[in-house]
C-alpha positions in Angstrom: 17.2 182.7 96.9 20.9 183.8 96.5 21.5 187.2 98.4 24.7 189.2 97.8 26.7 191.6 99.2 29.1 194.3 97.8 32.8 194.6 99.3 35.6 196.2 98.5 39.1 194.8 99.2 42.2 196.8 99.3 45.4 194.6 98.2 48.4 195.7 98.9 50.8 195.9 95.7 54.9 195.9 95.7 55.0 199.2 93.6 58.5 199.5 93.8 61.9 198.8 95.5 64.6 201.7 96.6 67.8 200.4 97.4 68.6 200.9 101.4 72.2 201.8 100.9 72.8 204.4 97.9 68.4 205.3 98.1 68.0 203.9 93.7 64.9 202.6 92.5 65.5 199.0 91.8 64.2 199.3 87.9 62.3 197.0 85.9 62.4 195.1 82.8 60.0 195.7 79.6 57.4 193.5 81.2 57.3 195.0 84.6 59.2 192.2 86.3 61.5 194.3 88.8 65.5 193.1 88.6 67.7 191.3 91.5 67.9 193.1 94.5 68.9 191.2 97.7 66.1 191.1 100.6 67.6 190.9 104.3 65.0 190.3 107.2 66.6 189.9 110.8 65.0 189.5 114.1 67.5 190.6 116.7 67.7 188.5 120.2 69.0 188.9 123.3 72.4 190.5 124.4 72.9 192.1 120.7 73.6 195.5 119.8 69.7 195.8 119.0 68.0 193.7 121.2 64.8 192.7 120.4 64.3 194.9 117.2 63.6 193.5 113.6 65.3 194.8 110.5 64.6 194.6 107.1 66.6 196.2 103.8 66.9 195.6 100.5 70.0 196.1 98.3 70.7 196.8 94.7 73.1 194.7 92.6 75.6 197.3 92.9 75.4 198.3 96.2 75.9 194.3 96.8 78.5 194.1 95.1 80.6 196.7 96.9 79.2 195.5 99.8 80.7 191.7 99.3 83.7 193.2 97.6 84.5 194.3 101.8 84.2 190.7 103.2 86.8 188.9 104.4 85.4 185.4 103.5 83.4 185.6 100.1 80.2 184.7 100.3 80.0 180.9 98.7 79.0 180.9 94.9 76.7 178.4 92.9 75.5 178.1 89.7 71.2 177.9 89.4 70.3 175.3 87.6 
């Protein structure tokens, strides 16, 4: 005999994206598919500024592309295949 049980799982769902510099929803296509945004994750060591802390932010094409406009040394460019 087969015995069940009931459960109920709560998943957690990406709803949406707000840019961390200028505070934009990062918007979506037709189908739901979100566009680019860049995704930074750092875990800070020893003997820096934040020692020990992790950080994470996300950026919107815009807000990237002001950003990267500031550098000094562009960041390196390649074509996806």
């Amino acid at each position: 005999m087969k015995l069940f049980t009931e459960r109920t799982v709560v998943k957690r769902e990406l709803s949406d994206v707000r840019c961390n510099a200028c505070g934009t929803e990062v918007s979506k296509d037709a189908a739901g598919y979100m566009h680019d945004y860049v995704s930074l994750h750092k875990d800070w060591g020893y003997h820096s500024p934040f020692d020990g802390e992790s950080h994470a932010i996300d950026v919107c094409v815009d807000c990237y592309r002001s950003w990267i406009g500031r550098f000094v040394i562009p960041p390196d460019e390649h074509v996806c295949a």
